[in-house]
CHARMM internal coordinates of N, CA and C (Angstrom, degrees):
IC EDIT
DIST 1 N 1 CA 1.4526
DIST 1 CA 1 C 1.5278
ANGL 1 N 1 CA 1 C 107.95
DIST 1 C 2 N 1.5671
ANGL 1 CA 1 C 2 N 116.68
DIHE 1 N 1 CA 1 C 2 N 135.10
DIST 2 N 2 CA 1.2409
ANGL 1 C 2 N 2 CA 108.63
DIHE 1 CA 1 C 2 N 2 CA -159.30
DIST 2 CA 2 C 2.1508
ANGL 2 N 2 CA 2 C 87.39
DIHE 1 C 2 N 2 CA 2 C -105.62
DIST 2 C 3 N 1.5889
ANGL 2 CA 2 C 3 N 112.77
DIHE 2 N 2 CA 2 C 3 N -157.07
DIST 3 N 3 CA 1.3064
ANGL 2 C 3 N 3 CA 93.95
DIHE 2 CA 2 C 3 N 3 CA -178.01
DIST 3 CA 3 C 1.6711
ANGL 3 N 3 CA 3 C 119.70
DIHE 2 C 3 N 3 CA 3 C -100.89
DIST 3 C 4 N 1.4558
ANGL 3 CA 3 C 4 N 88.51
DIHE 3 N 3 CA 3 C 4 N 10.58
DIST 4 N 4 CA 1.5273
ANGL 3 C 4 N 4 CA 93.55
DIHE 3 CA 3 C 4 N 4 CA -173.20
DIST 4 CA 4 C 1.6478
ANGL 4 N 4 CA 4 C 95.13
DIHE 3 C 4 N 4 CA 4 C -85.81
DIST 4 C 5 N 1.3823
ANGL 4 CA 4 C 5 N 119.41
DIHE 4 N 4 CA 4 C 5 N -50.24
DIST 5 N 5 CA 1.6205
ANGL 4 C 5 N 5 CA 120.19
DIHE 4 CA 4 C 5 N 5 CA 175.74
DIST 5 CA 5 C 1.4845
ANGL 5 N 5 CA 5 C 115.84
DIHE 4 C 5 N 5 CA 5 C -55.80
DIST 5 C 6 N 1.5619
ANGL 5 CA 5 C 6 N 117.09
DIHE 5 N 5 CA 5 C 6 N -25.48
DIST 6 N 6 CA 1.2522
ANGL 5 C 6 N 6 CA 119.34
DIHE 5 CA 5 C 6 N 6 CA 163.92
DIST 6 CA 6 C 1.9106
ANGL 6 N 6 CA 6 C 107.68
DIHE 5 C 6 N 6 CA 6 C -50.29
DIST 6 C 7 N 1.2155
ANGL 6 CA 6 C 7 N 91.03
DIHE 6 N 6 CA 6 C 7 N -74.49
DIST 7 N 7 CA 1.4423
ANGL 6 C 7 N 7 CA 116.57
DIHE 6 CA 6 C 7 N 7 CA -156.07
DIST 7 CA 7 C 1.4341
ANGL 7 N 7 CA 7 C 107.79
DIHE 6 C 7 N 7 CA 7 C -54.00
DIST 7 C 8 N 1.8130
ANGL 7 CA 7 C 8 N 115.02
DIHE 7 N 7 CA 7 C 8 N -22.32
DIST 8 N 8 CA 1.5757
ANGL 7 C 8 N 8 CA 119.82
DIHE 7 CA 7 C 8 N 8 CA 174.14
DIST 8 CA 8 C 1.5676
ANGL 8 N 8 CA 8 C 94.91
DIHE 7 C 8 N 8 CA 8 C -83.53
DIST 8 C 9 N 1.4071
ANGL 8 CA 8 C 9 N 139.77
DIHE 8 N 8 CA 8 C 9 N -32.35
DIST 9 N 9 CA 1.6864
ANGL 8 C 9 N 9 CA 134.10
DIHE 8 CA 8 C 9 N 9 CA -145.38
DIST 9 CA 9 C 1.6857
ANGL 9 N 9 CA 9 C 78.91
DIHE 8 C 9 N 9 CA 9 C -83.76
DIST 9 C 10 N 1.5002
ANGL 9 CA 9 C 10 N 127.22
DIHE 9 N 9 CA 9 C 10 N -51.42
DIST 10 N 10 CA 2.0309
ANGL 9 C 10 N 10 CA 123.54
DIHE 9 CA 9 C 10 N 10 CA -166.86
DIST 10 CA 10 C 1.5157
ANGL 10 N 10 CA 10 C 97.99
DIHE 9 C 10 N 10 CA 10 C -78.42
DIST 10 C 11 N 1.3647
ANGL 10 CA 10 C 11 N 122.27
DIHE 10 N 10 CA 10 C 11 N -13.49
DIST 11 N 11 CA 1.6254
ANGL 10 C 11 N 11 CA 102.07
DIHE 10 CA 10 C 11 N 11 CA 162.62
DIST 11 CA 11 C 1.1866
ANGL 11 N 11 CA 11 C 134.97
DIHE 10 C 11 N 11 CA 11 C -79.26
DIST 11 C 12 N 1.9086
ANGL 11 CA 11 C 12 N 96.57
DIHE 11 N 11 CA 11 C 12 N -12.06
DIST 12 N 12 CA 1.6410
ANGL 11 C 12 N 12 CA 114.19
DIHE 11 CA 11 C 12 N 12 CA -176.63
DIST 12 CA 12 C 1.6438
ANGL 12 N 12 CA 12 C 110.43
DIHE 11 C 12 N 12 CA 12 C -66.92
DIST 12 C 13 N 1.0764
ANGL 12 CA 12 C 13 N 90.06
DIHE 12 N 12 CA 12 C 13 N -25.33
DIST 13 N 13 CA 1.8727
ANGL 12 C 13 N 13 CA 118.13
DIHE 12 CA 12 C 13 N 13 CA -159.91
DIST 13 CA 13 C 1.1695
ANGL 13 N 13 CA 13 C 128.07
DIHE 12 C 13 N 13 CA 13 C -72.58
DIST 13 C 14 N 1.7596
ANGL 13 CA 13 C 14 N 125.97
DIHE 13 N 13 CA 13 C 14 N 77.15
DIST 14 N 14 CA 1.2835
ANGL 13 C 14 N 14 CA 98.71
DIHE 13 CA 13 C 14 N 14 CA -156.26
DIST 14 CA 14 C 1.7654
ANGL 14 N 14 CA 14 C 132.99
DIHE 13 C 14 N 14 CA 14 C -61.13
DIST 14 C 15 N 1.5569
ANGL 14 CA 14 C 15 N 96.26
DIHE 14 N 14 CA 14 C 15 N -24.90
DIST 15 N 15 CA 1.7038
ANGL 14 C 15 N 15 CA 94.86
DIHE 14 CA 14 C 15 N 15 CA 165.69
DIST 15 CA 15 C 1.6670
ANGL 15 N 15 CA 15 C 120.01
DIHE 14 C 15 N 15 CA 15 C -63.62
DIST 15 C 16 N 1.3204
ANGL 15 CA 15 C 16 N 129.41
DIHE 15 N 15 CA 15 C 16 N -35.09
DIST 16 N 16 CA 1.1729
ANGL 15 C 16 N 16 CA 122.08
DIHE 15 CA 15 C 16 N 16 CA 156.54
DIST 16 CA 16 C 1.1325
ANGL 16 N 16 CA 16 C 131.33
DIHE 15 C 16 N 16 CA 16 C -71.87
DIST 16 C 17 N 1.3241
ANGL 16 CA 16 C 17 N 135.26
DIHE 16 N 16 CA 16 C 17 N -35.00
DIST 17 N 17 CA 1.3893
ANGL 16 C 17 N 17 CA 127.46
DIHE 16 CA 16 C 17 N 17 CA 167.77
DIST 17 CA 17 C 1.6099
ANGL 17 N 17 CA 17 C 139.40
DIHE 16 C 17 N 17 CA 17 C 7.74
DIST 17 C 18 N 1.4539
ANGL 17 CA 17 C 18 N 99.67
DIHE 17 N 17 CA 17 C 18 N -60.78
DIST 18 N 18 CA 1.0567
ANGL 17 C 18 N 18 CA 130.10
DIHE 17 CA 17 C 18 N 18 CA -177.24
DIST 18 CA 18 C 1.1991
ANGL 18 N 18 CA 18 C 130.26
DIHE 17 C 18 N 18 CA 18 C -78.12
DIST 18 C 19 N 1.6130
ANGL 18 CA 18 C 19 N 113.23
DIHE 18 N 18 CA 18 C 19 N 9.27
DIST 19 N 19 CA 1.1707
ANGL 18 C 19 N 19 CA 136.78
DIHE 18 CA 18 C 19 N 19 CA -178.03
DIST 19 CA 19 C 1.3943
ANGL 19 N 19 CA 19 C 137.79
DIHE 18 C 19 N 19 CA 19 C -92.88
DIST 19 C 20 N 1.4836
ANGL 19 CA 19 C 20 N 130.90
DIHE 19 N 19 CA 19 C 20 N 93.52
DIST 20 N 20 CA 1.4415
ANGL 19 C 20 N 20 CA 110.50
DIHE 19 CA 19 C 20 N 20 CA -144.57
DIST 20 CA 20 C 1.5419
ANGL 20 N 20 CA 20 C 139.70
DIHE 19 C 20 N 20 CA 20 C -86.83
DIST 20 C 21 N 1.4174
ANGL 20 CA 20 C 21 N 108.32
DIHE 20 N 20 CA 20 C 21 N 76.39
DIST 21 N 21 CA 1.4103
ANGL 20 C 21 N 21 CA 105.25
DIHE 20 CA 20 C 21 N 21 CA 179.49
DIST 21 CA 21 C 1.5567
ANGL 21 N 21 CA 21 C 175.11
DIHE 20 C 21 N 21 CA 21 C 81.40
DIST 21 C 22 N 1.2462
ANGL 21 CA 21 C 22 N 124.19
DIHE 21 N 21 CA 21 C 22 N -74.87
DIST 22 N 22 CA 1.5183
ANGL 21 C 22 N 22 CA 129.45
DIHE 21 CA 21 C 22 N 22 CA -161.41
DIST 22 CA 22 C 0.9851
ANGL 22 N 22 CA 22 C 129.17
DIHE 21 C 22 N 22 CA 22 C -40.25
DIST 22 C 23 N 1.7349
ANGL 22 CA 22 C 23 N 128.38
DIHE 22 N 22 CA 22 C 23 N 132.52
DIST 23 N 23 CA 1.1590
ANGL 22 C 23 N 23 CA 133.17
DIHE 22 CA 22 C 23 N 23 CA -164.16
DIST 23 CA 23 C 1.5639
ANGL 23 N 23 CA 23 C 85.20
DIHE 22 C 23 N 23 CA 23 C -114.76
DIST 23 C 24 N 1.6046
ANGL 23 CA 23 C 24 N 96.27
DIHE 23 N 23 CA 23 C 24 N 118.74
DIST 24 N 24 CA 1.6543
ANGL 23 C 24 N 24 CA 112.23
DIHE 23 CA 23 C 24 N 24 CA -178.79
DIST 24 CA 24 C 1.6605
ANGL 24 N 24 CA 24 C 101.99
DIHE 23 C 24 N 24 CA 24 C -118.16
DIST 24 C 25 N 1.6627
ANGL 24 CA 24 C 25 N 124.41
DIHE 24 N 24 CA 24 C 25 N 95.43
DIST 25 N 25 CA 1.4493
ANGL 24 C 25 N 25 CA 124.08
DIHE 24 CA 24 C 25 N 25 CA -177.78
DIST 25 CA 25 C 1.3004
ANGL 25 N 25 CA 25 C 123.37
DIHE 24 C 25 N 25 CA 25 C -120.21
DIST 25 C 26 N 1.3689
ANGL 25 CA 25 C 26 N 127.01
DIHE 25 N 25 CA 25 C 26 N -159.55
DIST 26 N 26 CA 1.0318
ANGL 25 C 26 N 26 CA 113.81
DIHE 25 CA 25 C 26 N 26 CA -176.04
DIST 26 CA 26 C 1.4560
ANGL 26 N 26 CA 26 C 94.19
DIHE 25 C 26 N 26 CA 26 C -122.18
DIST 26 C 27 N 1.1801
ANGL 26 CA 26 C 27 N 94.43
DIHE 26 N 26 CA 26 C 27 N -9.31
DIST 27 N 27 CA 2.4455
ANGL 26 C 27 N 27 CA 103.87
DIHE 26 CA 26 C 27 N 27 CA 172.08
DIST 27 CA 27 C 0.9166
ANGL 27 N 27 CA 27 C 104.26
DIHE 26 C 27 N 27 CA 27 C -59.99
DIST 27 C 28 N 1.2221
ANGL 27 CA 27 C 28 N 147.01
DIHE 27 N 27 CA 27 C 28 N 146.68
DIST 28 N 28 CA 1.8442
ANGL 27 C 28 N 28 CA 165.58
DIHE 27 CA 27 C 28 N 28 CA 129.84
DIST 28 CA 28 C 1.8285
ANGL 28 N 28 CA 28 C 93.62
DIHE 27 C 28 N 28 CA 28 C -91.62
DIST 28 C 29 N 1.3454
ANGL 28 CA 28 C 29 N 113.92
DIHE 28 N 28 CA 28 C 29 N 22.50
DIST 29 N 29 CA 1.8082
ANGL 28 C 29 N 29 CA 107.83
DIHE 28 CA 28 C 29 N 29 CA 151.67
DIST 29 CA 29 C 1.0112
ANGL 29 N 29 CA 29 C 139.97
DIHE 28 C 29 N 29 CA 29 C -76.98
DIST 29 C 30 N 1.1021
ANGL 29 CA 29 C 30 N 107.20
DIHE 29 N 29 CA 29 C 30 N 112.31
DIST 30 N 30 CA 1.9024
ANGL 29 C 30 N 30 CA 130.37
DIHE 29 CA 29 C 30 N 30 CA -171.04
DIST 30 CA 30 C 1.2825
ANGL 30 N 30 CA 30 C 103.32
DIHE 29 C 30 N 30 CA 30 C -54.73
DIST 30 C 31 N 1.4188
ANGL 30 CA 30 C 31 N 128.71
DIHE 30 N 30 CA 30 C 31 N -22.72
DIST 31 N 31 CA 1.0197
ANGL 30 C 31 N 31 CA 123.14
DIHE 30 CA 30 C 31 N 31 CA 164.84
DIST 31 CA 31 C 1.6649
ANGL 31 N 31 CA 31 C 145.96
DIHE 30 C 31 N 31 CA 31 C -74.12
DIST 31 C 32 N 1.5847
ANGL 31 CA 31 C 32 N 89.77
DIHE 31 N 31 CA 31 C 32 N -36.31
DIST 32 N 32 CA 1.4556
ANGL 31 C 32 N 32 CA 125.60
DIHE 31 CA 31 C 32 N 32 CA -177.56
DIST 32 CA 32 C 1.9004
ANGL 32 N 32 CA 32 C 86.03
DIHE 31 C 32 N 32 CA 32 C -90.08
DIST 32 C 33 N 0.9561
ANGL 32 CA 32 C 33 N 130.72
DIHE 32 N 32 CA 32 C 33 N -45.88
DIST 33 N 33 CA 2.0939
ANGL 32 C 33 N 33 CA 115.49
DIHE 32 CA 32 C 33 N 33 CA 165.46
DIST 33 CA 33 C 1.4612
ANGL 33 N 33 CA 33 C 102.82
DIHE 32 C 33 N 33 CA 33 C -39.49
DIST 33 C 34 N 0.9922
ANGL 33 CA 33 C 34 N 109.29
DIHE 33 N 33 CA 33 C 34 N -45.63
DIST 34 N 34 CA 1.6230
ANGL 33 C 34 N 34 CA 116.93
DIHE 33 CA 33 C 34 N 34 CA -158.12
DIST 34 CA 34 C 1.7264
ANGL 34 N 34 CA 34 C 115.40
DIHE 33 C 34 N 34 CA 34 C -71.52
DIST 34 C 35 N 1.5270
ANGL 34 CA 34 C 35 N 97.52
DIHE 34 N 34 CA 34 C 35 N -50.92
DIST 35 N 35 CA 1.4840
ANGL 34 C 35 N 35 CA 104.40
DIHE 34 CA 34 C 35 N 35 CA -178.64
DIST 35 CA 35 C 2.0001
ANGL 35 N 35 CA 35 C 111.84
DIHE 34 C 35 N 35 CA 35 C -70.11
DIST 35 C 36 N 1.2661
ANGL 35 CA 35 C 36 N 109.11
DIHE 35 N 35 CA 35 C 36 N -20.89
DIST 36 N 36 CA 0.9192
ANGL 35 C 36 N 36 CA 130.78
DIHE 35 CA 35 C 36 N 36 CA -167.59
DIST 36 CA 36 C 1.6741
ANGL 36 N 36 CA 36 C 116.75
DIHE 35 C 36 N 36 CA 36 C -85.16
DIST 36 C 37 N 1.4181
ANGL 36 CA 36 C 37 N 103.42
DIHE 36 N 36 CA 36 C 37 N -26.25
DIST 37 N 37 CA 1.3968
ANGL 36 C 37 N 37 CA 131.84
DIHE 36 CA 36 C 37 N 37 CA 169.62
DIST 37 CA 37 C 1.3166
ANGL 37 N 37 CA 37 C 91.10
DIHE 36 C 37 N 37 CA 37 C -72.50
DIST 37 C 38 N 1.8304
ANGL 37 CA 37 C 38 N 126.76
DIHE 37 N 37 CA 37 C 38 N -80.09
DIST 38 N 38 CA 1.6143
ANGL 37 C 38 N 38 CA 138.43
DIHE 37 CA 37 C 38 N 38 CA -174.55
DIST 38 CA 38 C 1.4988
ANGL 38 N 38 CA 38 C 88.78
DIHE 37 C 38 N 38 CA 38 C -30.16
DIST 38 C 39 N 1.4078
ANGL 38 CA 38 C 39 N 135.38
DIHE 38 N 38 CA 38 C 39 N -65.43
DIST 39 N 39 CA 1.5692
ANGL 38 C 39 N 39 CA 132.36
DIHE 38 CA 38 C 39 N 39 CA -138.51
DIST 39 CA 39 C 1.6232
ANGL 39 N 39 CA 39 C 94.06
DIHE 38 C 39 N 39 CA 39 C -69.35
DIST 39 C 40 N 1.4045
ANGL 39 CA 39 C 40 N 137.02
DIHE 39 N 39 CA 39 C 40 N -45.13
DIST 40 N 40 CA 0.7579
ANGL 39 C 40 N 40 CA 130.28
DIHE 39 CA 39 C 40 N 40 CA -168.77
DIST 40 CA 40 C 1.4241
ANGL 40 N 40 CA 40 C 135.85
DIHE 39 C 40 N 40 CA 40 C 137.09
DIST 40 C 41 N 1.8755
ANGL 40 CA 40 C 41 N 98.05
DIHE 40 N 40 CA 40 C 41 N 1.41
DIST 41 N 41 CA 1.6327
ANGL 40 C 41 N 41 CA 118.48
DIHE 40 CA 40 C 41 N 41 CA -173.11
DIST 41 CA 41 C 1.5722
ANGL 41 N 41 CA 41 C 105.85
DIHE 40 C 41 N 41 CA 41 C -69.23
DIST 41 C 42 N 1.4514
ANGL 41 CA 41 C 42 N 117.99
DIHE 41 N 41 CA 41 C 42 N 156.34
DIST 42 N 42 CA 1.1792
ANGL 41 C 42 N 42 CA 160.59
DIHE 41 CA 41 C 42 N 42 CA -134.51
DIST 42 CA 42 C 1.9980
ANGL 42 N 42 CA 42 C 86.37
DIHE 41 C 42 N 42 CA 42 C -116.97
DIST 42 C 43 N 1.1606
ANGL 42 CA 42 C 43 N 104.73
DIHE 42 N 42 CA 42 C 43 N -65.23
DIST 43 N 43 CA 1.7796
ANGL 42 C 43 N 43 CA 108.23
DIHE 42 CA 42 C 43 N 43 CA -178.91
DIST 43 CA 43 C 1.4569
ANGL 43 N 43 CA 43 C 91.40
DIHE 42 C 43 N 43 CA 43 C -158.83
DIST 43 C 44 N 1.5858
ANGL 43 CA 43 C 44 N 85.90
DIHE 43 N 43 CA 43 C 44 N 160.44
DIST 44 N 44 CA 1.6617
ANGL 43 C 44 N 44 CA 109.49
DIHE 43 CA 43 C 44 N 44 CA 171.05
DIST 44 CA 44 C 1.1016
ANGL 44 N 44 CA 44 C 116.68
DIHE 43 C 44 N 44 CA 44 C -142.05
DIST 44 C 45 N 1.3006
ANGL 44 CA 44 C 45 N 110.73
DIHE 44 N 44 CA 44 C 45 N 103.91
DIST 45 N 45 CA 1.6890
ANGL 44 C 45 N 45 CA 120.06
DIHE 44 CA 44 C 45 N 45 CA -169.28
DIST 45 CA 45 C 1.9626
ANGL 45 N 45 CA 45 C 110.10
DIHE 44 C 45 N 45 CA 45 C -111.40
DIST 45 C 46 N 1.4809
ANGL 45 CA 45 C 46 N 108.89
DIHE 45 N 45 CA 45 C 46 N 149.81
DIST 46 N 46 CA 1.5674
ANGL 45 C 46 N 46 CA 96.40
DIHE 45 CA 45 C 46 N 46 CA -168.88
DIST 46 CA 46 C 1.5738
ANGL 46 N 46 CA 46 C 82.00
DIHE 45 C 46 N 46 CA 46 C -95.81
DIST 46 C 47 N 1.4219
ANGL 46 CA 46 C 47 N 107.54
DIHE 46 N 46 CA 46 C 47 N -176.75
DIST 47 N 47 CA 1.4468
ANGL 46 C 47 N 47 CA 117.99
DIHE 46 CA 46 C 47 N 47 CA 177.45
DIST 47 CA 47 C 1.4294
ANGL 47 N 47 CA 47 C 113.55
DIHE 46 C 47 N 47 CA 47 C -92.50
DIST 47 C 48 N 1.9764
ANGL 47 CA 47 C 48 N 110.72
DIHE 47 N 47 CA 47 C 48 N 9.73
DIST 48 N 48 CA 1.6090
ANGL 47 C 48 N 48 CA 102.15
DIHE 47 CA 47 C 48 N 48 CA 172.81
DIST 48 CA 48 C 1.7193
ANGL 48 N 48 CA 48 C 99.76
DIHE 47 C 48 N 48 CA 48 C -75.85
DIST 48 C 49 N 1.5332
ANGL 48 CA 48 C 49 N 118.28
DIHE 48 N 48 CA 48 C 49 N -27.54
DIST 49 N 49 CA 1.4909
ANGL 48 C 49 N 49 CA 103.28
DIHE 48 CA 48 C 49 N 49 CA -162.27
DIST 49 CA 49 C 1.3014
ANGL 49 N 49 CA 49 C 102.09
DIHE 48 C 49 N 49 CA 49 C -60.17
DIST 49 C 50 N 1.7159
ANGL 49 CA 49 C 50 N 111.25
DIHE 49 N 49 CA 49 C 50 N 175.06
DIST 50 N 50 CA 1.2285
ANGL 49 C 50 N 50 CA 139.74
DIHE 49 CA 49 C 50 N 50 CA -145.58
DIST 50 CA 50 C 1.8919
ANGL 50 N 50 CA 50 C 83.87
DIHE 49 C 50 N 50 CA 50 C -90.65
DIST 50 C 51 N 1.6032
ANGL 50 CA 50 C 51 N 105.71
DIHE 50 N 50 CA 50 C 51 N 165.17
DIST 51 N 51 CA 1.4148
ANGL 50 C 51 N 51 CA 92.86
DIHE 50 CA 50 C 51 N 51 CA 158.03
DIST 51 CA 51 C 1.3347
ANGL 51 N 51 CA 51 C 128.16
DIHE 50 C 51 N 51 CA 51 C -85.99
DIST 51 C 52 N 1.1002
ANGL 51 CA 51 C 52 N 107.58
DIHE 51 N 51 CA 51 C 52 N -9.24
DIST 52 N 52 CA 1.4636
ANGL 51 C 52 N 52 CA 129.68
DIHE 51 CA 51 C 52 N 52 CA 169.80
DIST 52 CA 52 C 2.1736
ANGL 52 N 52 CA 52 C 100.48
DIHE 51 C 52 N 52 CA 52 C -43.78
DIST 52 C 53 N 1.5388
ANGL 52 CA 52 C 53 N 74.24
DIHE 52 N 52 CA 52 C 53 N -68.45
DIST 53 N 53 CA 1.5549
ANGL 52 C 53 N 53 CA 70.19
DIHE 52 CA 52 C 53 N 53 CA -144.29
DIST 53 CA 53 C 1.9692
ANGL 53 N 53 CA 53 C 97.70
DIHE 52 C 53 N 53 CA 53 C -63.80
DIST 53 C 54 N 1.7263
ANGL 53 CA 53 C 54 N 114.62
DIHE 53 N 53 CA 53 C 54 N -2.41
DIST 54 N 54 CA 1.3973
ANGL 53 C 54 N 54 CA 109.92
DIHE 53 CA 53 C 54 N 54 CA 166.57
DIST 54 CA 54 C 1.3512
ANGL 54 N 54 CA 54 C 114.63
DIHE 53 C 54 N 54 CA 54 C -49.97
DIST 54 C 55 N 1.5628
ANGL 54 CA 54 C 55 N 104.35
DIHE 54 N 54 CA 54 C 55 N -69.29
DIST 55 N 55 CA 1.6148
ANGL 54 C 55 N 55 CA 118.19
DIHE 54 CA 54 C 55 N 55 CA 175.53
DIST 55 CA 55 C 1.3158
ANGL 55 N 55 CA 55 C 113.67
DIHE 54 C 55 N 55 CA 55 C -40.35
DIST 55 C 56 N 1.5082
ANGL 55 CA 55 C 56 N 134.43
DIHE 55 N 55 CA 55 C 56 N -7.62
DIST 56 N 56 CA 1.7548
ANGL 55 C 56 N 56 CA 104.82
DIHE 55 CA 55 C 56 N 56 CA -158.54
DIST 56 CA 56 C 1.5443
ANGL 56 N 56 CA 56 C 80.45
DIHE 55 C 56 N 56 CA 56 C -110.01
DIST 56 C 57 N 1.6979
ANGL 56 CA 56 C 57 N 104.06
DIHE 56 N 56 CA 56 C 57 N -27.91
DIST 57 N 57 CA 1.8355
ANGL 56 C 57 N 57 CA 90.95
DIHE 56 CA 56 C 57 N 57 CA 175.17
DIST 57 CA 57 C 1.4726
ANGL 57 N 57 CA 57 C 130.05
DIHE 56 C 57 N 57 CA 57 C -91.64
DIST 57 C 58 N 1.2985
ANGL 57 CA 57 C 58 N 111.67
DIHE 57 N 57 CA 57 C 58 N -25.36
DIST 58 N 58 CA 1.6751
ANGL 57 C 58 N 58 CA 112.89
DIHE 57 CA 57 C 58 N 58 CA 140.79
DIST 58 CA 58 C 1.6025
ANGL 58 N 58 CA 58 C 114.31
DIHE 57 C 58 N 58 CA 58 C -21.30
DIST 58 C 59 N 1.8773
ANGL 58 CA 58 C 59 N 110.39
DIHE 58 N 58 CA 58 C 59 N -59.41
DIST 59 N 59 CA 1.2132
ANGL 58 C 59 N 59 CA 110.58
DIHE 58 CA 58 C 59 N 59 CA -149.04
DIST 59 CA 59 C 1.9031
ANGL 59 N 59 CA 59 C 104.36
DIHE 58 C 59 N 59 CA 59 C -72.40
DIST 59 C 60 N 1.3738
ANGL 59 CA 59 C 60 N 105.19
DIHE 59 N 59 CA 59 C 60 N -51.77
DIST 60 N 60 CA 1.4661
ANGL 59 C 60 N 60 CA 130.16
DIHE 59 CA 59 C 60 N 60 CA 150.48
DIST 60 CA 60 C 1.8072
ANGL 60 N 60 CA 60 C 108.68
DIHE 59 C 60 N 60 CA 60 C 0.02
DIST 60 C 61 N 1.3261
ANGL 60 CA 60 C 61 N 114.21
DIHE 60 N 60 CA 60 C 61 N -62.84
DIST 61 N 61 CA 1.2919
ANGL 60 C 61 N 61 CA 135.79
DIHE 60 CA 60 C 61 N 61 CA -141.11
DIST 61 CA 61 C 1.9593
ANGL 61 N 61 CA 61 C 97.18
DIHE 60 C 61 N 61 CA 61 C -118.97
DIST 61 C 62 N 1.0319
ANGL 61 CA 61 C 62 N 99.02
DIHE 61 N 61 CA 61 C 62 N -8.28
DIST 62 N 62 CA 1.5478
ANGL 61 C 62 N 62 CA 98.57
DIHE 61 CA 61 C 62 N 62 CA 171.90
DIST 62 CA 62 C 2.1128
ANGL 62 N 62 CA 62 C 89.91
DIHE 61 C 62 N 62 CA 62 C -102.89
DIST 62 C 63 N 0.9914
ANGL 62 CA 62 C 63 N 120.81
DIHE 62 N 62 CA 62 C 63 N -67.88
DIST 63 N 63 CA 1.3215
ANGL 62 C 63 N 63 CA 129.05
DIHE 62 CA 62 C 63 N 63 CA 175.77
DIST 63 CA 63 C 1.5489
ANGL 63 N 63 CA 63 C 100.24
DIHE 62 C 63 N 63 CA 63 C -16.93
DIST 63 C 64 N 1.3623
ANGL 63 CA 63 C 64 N 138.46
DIHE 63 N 63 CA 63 C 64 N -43.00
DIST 64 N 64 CA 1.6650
ANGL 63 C 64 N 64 CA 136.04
DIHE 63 CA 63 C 64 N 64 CA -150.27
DIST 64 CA 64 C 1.2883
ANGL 64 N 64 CA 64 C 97.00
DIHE 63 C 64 N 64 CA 64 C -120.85
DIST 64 C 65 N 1.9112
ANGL 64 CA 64 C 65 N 132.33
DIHE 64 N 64 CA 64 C 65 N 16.30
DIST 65 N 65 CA 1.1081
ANGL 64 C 65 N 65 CA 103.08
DIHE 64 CA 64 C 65 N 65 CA 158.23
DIST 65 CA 65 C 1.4899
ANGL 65 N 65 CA 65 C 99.08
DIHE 64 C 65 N 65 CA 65 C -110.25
END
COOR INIT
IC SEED 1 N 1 CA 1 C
IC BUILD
């Protein structure tokens, strides 16, 4: 199971649903942003960003549950 089939099986879910996300890769695919957006992710960050800018959207996304 890759993380996109992950990320569709906890959207199926209504107790998980509500759970938010992040697709952390090593893709910068415009495509794989995209499908990943459709599936239902929260953010999609590649693993070039800084950790900086991980933490401020981690922090972002802990704040709104």
């Amino acid at each position: 199971m890759n993380g996109f089939e992950c990320l569709n099986e906890l959207k199926k879910e209504k107790r998980l649903s509500g759970i938010p996300v992040i697709i952390y890769t090593t893709s910068d695919d415009g495509n794989a942003r995209n499908i990943a957006r459709d599936l239902g992710a929260k953010l999609f960050l590649t693993k070039l960003s800084t950790h900086q800018k991980l933490h401020e959207n981690l922090k972002l996304i802990l704040e709104t549950i």
